[in-house]
C-alpha positions in Angstrom: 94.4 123.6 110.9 96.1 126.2 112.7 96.2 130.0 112.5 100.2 130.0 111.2 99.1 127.3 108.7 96.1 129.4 107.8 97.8 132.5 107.5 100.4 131.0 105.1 97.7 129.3 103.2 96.0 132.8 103.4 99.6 134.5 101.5 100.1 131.6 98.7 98.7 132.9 95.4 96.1 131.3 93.2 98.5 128.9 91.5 100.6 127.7 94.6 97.6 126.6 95.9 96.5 124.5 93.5 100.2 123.3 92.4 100.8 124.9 88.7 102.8 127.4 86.8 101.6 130.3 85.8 100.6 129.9 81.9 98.9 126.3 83.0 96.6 124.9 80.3 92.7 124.8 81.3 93.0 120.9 81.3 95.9 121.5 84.0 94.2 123.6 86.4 91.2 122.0 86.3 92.5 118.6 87.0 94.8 120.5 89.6 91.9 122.0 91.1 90.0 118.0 91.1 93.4 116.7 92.8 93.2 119.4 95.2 89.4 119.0 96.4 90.1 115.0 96.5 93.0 115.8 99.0 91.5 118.2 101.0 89.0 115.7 102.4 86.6 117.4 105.2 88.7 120.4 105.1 86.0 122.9 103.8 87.9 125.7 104.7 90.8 124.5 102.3 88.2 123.6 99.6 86.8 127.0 99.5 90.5 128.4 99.0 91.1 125.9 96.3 87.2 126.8 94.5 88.3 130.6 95.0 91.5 129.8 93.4 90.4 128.4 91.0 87.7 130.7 89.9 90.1 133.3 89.6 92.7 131.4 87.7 89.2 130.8 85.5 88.1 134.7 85.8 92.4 135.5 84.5 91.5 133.0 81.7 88.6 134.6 80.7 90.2 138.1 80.6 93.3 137.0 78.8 90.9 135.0 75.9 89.0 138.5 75.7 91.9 140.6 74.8 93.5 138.2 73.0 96.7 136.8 75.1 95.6 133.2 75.7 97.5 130.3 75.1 96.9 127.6 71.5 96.0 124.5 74.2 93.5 126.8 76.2 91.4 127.8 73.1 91.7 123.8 71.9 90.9 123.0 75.1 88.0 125.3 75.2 86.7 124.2 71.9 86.6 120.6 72.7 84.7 120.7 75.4 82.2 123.3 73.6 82.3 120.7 70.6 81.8 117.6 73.2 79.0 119.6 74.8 76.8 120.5 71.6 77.4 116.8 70.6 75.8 115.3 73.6 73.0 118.2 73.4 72.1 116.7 69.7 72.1 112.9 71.4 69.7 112.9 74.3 71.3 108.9 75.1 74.9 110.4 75.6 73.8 113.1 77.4 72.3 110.6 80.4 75.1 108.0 80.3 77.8 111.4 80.7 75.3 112.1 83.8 75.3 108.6 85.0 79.2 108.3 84.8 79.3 111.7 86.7 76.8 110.0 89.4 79.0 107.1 89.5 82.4 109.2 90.3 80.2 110.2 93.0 78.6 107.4 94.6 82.4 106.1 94.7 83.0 108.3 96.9 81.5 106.4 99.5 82.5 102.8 101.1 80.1 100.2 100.3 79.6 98.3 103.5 82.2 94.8 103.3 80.5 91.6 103.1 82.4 88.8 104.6 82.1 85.0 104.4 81.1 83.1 107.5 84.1 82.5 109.6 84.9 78.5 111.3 87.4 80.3 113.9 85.4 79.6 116.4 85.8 76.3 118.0 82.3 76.2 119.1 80.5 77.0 115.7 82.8 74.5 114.0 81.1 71.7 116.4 77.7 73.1 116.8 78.0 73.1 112.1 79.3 69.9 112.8 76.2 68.9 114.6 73.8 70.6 112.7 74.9 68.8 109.6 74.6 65.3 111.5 70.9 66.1 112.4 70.2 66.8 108.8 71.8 63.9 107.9 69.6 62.0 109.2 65.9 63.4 108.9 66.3 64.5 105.7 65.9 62.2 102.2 68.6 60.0 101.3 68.5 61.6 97.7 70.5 64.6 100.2 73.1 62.4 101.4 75.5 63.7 98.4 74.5 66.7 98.8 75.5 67.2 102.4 79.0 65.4 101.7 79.5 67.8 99.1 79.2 70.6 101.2 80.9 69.6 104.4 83.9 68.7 101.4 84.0 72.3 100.5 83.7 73.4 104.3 86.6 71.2 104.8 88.6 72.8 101.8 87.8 76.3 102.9 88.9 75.9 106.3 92.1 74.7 105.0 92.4 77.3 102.4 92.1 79.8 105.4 94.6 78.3 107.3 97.4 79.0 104.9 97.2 75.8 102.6 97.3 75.7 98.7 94.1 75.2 97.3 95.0 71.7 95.4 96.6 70.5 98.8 93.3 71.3 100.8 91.2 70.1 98.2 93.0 66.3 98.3 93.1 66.3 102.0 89.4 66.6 101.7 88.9 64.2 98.9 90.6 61.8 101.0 88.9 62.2 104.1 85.2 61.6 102.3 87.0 58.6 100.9 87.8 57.0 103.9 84.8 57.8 105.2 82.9 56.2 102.5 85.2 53.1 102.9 84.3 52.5 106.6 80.4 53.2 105.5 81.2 50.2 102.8 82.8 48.2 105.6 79.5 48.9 107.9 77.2 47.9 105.7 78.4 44.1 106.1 78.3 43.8 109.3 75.1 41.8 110.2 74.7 44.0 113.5 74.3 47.0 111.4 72.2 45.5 108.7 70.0 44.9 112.2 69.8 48.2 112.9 69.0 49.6 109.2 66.1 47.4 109.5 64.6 48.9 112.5 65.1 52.4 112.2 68.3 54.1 109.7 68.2 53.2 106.1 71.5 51.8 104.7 72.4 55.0 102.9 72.2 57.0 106.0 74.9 54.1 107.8 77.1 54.3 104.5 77.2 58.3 104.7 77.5 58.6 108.8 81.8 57.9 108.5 82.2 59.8 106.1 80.6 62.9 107.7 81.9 62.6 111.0 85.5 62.1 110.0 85.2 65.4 107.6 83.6 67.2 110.1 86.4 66.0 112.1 89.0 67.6 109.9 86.8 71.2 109.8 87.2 71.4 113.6 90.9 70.0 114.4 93.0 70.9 110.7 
């Protein structure tokens, strides 16, 4: 802030600083004053003006209440808060949940750090997923076969989601994907060559499984 900005800061009276007429309710000042300090941000110099206008918009209140020339919504005011205050003192249980909805205004205050889903922009962590997802495919228990469909199903919705497409849309291009890819696994699993091979080392659940995760996988890294 500069000097000329001080100094006409400095020359505003108690009420143009906080923004009301002269006669303001309590309720008004004080929730000018609130307004004030909110916009004020790091400016302490500006929050002490608005504090010291304040108080002595309070101090005026006080004196006007003491000879008598106060205003019907500043006593109601006044007595409402004196009335809400007593109350609270005769129930120890409202008393803490007013002070843990003032702590609350306050923690508000400040910005929780944003958590953010993983991201598939990157060309490379869609195929090294990809690949990752393969290898469990096969050393882990064919009771996790659906499992790992499942999930590279909703991979393959998200990614679609992200890229601007409605959610039903991306959700029956990846419904159709793990269907072809469970067709070809059904088509595999006749062939005698493959049959051969389940034998010896994969089991037939693993073959069936195989299409259908490379073609989704497929659709996570070029959709």
């Amino acid at each position: 802030m500069d000097s000329n900005s001080s100094k006409n800061n400095s020359e505003k009276s108690p009420y143009e600083i906080l923004g009301v007429s002269e006669g303001a309710a309590f309720e008004d000042i004080k929730k000018a004053r609130d307004l004030k300090v909110k916009e004020a941000g790091e400016d302490l110099i500006l929050k002490a003006k608005i504090e010291s206008s304040y108080d002595q918009l309070l101090m005026g209140s006080l004196k006007a209440r003491q000879s008598g020339n106060v205003s019907y919504e500043a006593v109601s005011a006044s007595k409402k808060e004196t009335q809400i205050n007593q109350f609270t003192n005769n129930f120890p249980l409202l008393s803490k949940i007013k002070n843990l909805n003032n702590n609350s205004k306050n923690l508000s205050q400040y910005s929780l750090p944003k958590i953010t889903p993983p991201s598939f922009d990157n060309l490379s962590i869609k195929i090294s997923v990809g690949l990752l997802f393969l290898i469990l495919l096969f050393i882990s228990p064919d009771s996790n076969n659906r499992l790992l469909l499942s999930i590279s199903t909703l991979i393959l919705t998200y990614t679609q989601i992200k890229s601007g497409k409605r959610f039903i849309g991306s959700l029956g291009w990846s419904v159709t994907f793990l269907s072809i890819g469970l067709i070809f696994g059904g088509f595999l699993e006749t062939n005698s060559l493959i049959q051969e091979v389940s034998n010896n080392s994969l089991s037939i659940q693993k073959i069936q499984s195989l299409p259908a995760m490379v073609i989704l996988w497929l659709g996570v890294i070029f959709l």
